[in-house]
C-alpha positions as CSV (number, residue, x, y, z in Angstrom):
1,X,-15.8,-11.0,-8.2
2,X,-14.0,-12.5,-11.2
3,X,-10.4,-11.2,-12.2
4,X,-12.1,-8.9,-15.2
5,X,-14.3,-7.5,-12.8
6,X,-11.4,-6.6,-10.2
7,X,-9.8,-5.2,-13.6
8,X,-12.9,-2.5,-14.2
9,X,-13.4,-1.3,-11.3
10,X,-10.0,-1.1,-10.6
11,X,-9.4,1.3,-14.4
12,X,-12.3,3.0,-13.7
13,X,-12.4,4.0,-9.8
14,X,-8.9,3.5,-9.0
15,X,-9.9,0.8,-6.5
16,X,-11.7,-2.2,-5.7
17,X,-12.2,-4.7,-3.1
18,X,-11.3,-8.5,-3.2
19,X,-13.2,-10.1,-0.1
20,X,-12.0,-12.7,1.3
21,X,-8.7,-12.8,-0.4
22,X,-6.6,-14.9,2.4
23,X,-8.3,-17.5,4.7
24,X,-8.1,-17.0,8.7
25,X,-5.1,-20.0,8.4
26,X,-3.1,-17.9,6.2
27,X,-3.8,-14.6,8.4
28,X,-3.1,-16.2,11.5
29,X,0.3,-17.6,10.3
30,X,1.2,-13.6,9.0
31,X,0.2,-12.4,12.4
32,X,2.3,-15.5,14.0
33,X,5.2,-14.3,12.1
34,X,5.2,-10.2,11.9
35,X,4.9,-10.8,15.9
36,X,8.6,-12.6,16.1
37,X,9.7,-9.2,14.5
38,X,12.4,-7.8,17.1
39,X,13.8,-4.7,17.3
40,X,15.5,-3.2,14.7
41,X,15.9,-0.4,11.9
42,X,13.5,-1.4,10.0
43,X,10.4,-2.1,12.9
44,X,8.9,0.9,14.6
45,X,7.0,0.9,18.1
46,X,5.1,3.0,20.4
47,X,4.1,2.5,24.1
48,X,5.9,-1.4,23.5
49,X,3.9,-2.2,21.1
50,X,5.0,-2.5,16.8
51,X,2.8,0.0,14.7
52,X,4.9,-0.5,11.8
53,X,7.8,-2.5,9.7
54,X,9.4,-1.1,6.6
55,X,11.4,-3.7,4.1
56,X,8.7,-6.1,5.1
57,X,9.2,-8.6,2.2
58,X,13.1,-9.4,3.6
59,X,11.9,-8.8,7.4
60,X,9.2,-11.4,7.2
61,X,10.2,-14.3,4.3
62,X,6.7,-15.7,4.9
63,X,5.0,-12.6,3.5
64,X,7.7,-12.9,0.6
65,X,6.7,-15.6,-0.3
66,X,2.5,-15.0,-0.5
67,X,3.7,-12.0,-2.3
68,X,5.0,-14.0,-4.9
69,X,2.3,-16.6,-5.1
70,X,-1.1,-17.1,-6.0
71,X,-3.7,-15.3,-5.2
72,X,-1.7,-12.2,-5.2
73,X,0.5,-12.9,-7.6
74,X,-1.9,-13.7,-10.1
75,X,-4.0,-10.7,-9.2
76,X,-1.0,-8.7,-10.0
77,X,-0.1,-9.7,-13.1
78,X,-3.6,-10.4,-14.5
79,X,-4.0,-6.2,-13.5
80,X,-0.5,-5.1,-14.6
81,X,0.8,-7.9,-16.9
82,X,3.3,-10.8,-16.9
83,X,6.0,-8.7,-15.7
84,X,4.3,-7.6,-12.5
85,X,5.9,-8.2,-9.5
86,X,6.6,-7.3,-5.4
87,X,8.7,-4.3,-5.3
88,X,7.6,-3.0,-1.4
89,X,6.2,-4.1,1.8
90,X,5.2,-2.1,4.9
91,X,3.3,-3.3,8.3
92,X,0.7,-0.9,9.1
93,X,-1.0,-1.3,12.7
94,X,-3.0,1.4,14.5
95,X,-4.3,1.1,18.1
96,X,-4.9,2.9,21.2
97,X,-0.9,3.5,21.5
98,X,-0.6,4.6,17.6
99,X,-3.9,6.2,16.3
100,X,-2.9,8.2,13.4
101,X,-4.4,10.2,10.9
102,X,-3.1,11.1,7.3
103,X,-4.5,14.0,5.1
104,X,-6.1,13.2,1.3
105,X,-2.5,12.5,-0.8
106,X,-1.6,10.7,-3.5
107,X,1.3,8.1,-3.5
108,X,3.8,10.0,-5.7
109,X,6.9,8.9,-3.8
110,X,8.7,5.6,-4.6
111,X,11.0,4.3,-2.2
112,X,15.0,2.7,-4.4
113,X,17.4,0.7,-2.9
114,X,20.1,3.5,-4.4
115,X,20.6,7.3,-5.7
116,X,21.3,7.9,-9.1
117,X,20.4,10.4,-12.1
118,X,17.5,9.4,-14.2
119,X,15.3,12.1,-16.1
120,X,12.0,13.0,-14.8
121,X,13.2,11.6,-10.8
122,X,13.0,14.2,-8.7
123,X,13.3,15.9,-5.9
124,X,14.9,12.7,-3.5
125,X,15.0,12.4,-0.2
126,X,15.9,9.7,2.5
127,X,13.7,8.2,5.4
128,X,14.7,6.0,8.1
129,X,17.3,5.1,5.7
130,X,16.1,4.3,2.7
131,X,16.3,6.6,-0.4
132,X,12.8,8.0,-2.2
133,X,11.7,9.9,-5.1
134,X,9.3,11.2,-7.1
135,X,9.4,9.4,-10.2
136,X,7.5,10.4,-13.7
137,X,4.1,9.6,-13.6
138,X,4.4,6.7,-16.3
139,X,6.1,4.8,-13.8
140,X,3.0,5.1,-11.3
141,X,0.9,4.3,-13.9
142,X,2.2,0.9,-14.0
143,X,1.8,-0.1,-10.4
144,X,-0.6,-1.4,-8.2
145,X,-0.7,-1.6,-4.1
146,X,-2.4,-4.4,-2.1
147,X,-3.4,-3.6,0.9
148,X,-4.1,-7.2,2.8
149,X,-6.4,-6.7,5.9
150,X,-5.4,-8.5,9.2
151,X,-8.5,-7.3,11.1
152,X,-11.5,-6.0,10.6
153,X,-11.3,-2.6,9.4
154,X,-14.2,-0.1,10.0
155,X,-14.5,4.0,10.4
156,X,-14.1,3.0,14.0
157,X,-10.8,1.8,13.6
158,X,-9.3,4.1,11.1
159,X,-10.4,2.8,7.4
160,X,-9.3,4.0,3.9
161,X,-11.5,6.8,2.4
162,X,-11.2,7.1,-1.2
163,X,-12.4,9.8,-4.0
164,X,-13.2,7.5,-7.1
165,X,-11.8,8.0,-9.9
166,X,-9.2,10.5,-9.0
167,X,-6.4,8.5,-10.4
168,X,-7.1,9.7,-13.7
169,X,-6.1,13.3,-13.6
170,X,-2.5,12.3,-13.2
171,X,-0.7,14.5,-10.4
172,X,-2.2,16.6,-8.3
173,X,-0.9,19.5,-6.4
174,X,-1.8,20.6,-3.2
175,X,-4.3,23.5,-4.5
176,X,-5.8,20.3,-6.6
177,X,-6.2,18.3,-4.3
178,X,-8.0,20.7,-1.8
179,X,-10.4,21.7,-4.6
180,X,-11.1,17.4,-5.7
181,X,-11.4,16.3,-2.2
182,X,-15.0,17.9,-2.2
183,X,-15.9,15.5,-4.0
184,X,-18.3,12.4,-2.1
185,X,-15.6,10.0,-0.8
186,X,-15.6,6.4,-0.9
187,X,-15.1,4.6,3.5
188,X,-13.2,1.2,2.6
189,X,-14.5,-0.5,5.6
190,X,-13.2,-4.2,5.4
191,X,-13.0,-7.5,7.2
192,X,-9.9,-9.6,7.9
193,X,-8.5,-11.6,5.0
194,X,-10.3,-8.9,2.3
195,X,-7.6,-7.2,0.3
196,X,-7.9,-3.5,-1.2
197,X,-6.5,-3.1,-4.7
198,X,-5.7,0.7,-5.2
199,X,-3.2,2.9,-8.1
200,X,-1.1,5.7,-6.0
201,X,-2.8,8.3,-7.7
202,X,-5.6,7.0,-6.0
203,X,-6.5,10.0,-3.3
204,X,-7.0,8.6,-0.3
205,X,-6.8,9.4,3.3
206,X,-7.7,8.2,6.8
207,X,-8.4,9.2,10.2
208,X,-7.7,8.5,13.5
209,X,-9.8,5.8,15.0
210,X,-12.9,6.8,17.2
211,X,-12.4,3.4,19.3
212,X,-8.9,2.6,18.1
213,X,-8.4,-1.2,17.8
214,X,-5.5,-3.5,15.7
215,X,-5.9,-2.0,12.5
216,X,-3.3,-4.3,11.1
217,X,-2.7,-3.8,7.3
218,X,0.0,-5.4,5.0
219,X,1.0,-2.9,2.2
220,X,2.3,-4.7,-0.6
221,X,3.9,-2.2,-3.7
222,X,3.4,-4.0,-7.2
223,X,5.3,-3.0,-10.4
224,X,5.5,-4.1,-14.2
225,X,8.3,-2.1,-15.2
226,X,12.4,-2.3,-14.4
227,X,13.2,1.5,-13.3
228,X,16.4,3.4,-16.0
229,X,19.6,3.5,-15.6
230,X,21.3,2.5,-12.4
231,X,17.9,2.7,-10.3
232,X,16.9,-0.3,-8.6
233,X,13.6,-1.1,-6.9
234,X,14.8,-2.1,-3.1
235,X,13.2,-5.4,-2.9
């Protein structure tokens, strides 16, 4: 798929796929690297083993740095413009130990490295430390999240399922959202090194894995546009 290609589907269905994004080398070397991650307040485990790390990008430098290069990079700012850039990263890994499941939702929370009063942010809230809002929808509108696959990614193991197209109606609330997610759904079965492009309006949910393996998932937040005032993106 060429970048204009990427940059329809992504306008028009809120999503699309980029397959084989990252070569095994490059995965491998993430893996290497996110396993070195000790204890600490940003790394979560369950049963001993690591189901997720928040503040990614400054836990892991490596994963800094491909965020910042090409091909993700230049994904980002071909989709968002020249301004684009890495703004959040979260580790994401169900298995047997950790084998979640999250309702349909939209990504209407942003996570800021500080409080402060800006019009249209609201209501705020912190979690494991770090402070988030709901911003105005204009700011959502001008990001993008990657989601880079570490394994293979299948129904069994907990995929993405997506409602095309949703992104368009702006916010939903929740008596919206239980009326749209009716609508045929999209499973966003991948292999390892594919990476899934997605808006936060996107509605999206997934379930628990039937025969939970590594489902090991690099979220990466994108954004093209400085935050008012004293706000400050936290990475």
């Amino acid at each position: 798929m060429n970048r204009q290609q990427c940059s329809d589907e992504l306008e028009l269905n809120g999503f699309t796929v980029v397959r084989d994004c990252l070569p095994s080398t490059t995965v491998a070397m993430l893996l290497e690297q996110i396993l070195q991650v000790g204890p600490c307040t940003v790394a979560r485990s369950r049963g001993g083993q690591l189901y997720a790390v928040r503040n990614l990008l400054t836990a892991v430098p490596q994963i800094k740095s491909l965020a910042f290069s090409e091909p993700l990079q230049g994904l980002a700012r071909n989709l968002l413009g020249s301004q684009a850039r890495p703004v959040k990263g979260i580790l994401f890994d169900k298995h047997e130990t950790s084998n979640w499941k999250v309702p349909w939702h939209q990504d209407q929370i942003i996570t800021v490295q500080n409080y402060a009063e800006a019009p249209g942010f609201g209501p705020w809230s912190t979690k494991h430390g770090f402070h988030a809002v709901q911003p105005p929808v204009e700011v959502l509108e001008q990001m993008i999240a990657f989601r880079i696959h570490l394994d293979d990614c299948s129904v069994i193991n907990g995929a993405l399922k997506v409602i095309p197209g949703s992104h368009l109606q702006g916010k939903l609330s929740a008596e919206q959202i239980s009326q749209y997610r009716k609508q045929a759904a999209v499973m966003c079965e991948a292999r390892m090194g594919d990476v899934l492009i997605m808006r936060p309006l996107l509605l999206h949910q997934s379930s628990a894995g039937s025969r939970p393996s590594h489902r090991r998932v690099i979220h990466l937040e994108y954004a093209a546009t400085d935050l008012p005032g004293d706000l400050k993106w936290p990475e």
